[in-house]
C-alpha positions in Angstrom: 107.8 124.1 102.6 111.1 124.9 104.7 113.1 127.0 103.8 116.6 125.6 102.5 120.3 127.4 103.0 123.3 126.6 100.6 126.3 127.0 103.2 129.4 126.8 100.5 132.5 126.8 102.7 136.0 125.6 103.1 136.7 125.9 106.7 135.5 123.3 109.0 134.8 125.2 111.8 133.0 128.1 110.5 130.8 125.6 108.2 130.0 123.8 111.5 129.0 127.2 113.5 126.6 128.4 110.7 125.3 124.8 110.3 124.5 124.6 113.9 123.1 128.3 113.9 120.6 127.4 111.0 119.7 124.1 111.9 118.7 125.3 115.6 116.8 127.9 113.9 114.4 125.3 112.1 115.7 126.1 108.5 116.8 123.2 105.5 120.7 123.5 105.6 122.7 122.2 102.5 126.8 122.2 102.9 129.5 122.3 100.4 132.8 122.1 100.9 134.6 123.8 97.9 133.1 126.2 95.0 132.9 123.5 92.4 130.7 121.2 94.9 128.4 124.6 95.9 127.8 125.4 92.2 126.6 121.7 91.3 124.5 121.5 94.7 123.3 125.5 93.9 122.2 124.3 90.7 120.3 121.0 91.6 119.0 121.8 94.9 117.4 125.2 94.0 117.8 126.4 97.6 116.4 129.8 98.8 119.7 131.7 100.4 123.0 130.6 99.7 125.9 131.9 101.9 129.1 131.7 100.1 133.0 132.1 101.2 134.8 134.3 98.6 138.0 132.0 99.1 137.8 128.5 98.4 139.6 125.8 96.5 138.9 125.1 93.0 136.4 127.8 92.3 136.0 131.3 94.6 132.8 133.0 95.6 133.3 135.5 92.5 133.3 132.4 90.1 130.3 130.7 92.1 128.4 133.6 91.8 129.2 134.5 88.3 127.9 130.7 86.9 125.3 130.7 89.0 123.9 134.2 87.9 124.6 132.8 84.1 123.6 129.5 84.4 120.2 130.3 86.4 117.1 129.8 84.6 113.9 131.5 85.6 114.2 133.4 89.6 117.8 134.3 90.6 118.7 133.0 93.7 119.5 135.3 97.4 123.3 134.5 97.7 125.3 136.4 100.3 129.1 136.8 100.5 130.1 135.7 104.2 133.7 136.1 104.2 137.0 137.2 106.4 138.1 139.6 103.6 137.2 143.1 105.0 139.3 145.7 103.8 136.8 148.9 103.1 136.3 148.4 99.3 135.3 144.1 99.9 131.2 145.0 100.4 131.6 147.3 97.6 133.3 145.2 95.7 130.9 142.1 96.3 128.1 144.1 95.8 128.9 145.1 92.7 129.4 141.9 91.4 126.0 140.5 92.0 125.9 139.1 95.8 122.6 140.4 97.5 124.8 140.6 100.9 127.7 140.5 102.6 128.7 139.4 106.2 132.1 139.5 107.4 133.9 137.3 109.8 133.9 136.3 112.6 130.4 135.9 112.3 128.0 137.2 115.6 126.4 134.1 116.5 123.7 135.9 118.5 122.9 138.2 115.6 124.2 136.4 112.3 120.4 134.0 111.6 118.7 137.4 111.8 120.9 138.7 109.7 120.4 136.4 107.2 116.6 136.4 107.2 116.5 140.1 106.5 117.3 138.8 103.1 114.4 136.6 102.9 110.8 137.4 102.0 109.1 137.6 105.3 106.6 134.4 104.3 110.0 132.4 104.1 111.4 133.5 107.6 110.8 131.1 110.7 109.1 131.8 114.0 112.1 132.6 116.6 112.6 129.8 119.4 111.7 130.8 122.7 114.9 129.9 125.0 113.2 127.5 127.5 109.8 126.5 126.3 
């Protein structure tokens, strides 16, 4: 079974970039475009790692979290905080609140799938692609 990502995300751009980065990768990527839509795709889809914004339209990473965390029967799932706030109390602060991560942006493409995957169980992380073979 693949392992499936829950990118919730507002901006276009970055949503695309992690997309891409995933995808290349080998994993399951899921996209939503606003809190409201991640929390209904969180909660049907059952996917393994959710990244999540902390500021979106109609419901922010805080409140995503929050239902999710409330609303989740039986095993909790891995969501990480993956945001542009990143004043020194922001990791605390997510932490703290229940996110199993945080990443700010910009994001290091080179280093940012990896970083991800150290939240995984090792049995759900992918074999690396070798460049050219």
């Amino acid at each position: 079974m693949t392992t499936t990502f829950l990118i919730i995300e507002d901006n276009a751009a970055n949503m695309e970039l992690v997309r891409y980065l995933l995808t290349f990768s080998g994993y399951k990527v899921l996209l939503a475009h606003d809190g409201q839509q991640g929390l209904q795709m969180a909660l049907n889809e059952r996917p393994d790692l959710i990244i999540c914004d902390l500021q979106m339209p109609r419901l922010d990473g805080y409140q995503v979290l929050e239902q999710l965390r409330s609303s989740s029967q039986g095993e909790q799932p891995i969501v990480i905080a993956v945001t542009a706030f990143s004043m020194p109390n922001d990791r605390q602060k997510s932490l703290t609140a229940g996110f199993n991560g945080y990443i700010s942006k910009p994001i290091e493409p080179e280093n940012f799938v990896s970083q991800l995957e150290s939240f995984l169980p090792e049995q759900m992380r992918l074999p690396r692609p070798v460049p050219g073979h």
